[in-house]
N, C-alpha and C positions, 0 to 999 in steps of 0.2 A: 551695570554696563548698558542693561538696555533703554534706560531712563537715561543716559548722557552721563554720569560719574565719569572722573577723570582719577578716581582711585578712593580711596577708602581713606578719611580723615580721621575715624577715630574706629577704632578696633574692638570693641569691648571683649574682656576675654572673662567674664563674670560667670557664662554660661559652662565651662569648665568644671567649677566647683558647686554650683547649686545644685540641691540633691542628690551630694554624691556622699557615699560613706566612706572615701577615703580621699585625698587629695590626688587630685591627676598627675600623671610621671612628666618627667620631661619627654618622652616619644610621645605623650599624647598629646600634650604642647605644640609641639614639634609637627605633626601632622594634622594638629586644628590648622595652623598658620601657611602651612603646605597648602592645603587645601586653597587656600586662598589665591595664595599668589601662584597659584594653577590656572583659576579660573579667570586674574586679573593678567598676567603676562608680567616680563622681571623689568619692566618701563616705566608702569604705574605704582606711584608709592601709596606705600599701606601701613599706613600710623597705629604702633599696636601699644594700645594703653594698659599699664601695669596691672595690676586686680586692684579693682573697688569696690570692696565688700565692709561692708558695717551700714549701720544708720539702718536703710530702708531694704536693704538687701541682705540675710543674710546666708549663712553654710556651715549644716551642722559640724562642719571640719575645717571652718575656716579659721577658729579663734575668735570671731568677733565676740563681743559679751552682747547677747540678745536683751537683754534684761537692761543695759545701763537708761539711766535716767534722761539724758539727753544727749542720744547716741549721733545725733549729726556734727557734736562739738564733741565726741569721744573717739573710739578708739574703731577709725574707720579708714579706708583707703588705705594711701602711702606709708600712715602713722604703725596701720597692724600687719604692712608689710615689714617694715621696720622692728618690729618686734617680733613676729617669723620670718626669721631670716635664712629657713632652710625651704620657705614655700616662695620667698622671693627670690633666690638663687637660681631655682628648680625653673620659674620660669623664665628670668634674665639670660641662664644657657641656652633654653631653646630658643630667645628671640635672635641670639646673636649665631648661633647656626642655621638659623634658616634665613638670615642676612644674605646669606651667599644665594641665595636665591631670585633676592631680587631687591627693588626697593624699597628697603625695610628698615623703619623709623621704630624707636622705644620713646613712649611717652608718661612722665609720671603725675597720678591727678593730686590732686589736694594738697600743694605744695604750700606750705607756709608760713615756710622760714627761709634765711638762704641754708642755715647749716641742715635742715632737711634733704633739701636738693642737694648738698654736699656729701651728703651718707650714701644717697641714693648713687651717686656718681662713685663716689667712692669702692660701693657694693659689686656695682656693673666692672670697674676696674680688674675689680679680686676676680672677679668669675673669668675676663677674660684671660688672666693669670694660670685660673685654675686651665681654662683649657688649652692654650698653648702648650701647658708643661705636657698634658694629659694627649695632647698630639692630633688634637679634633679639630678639625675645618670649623672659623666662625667668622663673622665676618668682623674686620678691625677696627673700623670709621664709620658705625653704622650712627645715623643722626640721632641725639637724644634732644626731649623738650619736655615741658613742663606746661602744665594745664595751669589757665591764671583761674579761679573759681576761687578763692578767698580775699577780701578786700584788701590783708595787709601781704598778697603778693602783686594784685598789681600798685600799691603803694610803692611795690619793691620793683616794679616792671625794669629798672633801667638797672638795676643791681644784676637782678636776674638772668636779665638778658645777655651779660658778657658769661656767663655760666653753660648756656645752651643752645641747641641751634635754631631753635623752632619756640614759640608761643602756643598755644591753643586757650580762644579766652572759652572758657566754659560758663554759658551764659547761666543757666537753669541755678546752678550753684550759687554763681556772683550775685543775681540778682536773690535770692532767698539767705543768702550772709548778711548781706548789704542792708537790706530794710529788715533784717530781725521777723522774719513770716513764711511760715511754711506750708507751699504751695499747694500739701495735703490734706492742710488744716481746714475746713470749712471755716472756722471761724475768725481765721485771718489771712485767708487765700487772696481775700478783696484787695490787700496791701501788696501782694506779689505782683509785681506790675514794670514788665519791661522796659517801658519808656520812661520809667521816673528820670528825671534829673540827673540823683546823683549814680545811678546804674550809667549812664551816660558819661559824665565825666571820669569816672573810672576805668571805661574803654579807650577813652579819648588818651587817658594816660598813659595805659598800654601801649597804644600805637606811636605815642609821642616816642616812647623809649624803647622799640622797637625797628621806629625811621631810625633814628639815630646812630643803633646799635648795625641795623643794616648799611647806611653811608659808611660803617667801620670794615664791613665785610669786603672780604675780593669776591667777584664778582660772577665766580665757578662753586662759591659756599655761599652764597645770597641767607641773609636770617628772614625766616617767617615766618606769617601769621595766619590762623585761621578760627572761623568761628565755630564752636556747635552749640546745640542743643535747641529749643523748642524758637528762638528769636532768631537761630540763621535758615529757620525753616521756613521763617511766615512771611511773603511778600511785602506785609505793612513798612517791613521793618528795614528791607534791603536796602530801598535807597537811602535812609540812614549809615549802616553800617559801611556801606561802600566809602560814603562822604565822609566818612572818621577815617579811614583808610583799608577796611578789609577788602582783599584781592581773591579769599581762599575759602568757600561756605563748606559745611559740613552738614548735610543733612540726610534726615530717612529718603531711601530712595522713590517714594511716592511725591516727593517736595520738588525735587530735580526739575521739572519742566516749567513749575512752576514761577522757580526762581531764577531760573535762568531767561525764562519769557521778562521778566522786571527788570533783570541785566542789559539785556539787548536793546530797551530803550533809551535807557540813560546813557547821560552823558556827565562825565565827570565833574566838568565845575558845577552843573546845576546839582548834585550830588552832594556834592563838599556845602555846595550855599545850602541845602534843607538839615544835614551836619551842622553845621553854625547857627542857624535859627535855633533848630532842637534844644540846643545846648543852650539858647539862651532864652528857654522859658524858667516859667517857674515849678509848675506841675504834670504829673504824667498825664492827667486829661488834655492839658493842652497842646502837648505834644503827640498826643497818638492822635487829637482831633485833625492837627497840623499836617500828620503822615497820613492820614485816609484823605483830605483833599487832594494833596499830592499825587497820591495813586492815582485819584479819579481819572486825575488830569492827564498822566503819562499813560493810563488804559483806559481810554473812555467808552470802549466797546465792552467793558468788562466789568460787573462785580464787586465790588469791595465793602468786606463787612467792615 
């Protein structure tokens, strides 16, 4: 809030479970996300993302296999929420009671199937089920959405889309699926490169089916879109992503000023026109060379690495 946030786009609730030698209750749940929308007011929504634990993160109590061979295509995210289904529960009731509290969004990451996303909906159903009978305040219509971070979901962007209410492209992910290189890797970090091409067109497809899915909406349930991770943070990038169509960034709160100062200059079409060039190079040098003239131009008092 003091950096300019207009609310919290993605939630991580990671922090819960690492180093813990038992898994946290639903009250403890329950009073992380308290905590929050205490501090944010019941106006500002607060997009709370599912647990994402395997690959790079793990918890000696989470289930994930520490050991598997190539744990970012294993049993990681959504997939090992899905397989504990009494640690996914546990935290689907506290997000849907502490709904009543304010604007409070469930989001699920690494979706990538539609019958994925269907479990997971499914899952959220049963619990509101359970608590109705059980006589507990939760909230009914709380918005659910789906993080696009694997290639064949936003392959799937316009599928998906009549499923939920909200997008989140999760770029860090996208872009490290997409080109096969992981960003940890010193020996193939070189290939992790946000502006490639086809990480581009892949956004471009989301939002194509995302407008669409939105022209379907009335007008009081509007469907959107937002970006996170390390490309809605870096000003190179914004007036890109604005021109594809993102209206929604999500970033560390040290970024805020930053990206909002790139905002305030632009102007839509010339936005969409550096959008359209982008997309129609060939390679990600050309295109980040493309976005730093840009900058220059739109801040010329200012900087750009």
């Amino acid at each position: 809030l003091e950096r300019g946030a207009e609310g919290v786009g993605l939630y991580r609730t990671e922090f819960l479970y690492l180093n813990k030698s038992a898994h946290p209750t639903e009250d403890e749940h329950h009073a992380a996300y308290s905590a929050v929308l205490a501090a944010l007011g019941p106006a500002r929504p607060v997009v709370i993302r599912t647990l994402d634990l395997g690959a790079d993160k793990f918890s000696s109590v989470s289930g994930a296999v520490a050991n598997e061979k190539n744990p970012f295509l294993g049993l990681r995210s959504v997939r090992l929420c899905l397989t504990n289904r009494d640690l996914f529960t546990t935290q689907l009731r506290a997000i849907l009671r502490v709904g009543l509290l304010g604007d409070v969004r469930v989001m699920f990451p690494m979706i990538s199937t539609v019958d994925e996303l269907r479990q997971c909906k499914t899952l959220l159903n049963d619990v509101k089920e359970e608590l109705e009978y059980a006589g507990i305040p939760f909230k009914r219509d709380v918005r659910v959405g789906t993080m696009i971070e694997v290639p064949s979901a936003a392959l799937l962007a316009d599928v998906l889309a009549g499923e939920v209410d909200f997008f989140s492209v999760g770029t860090n992910d996208l872009i490290q699926y997409t080109l096969a290189a992981d960003r940890n890797n010193e020996h193939v970090a070189h290939l992790y490169n946000p502006a490639d091409p086809t990480v581009l067109r892949l956004i471009r497809l989301v939002m194509q089916a995302a407008q669409k899915e939105h022209a379907r909406r009335p007008a009081d349930r509007p469907f959107e879109v937002n970006v996170c991770g390390e490309m809605s943070g870096e000003p190179l990038y914004v007036p890109l992503l604005v021109g594809l169509g993102l209206r929604q960034f999500s970033a560390t709160p040290r970024k805020i000023p930053e990206i909002k100062r790139v905002i305030r200059e632009l102007r839509i079409p010339e936005a969409e026109e550096v959008a359209r060039r982008a997309l129609g190079m060939e390679c990600a040098s050309q295109v980040t060379s493309y976005l730093r003239d840009y900058l220059r131009k739109l801040l010329p008092s200012e900087a750009v690495d």
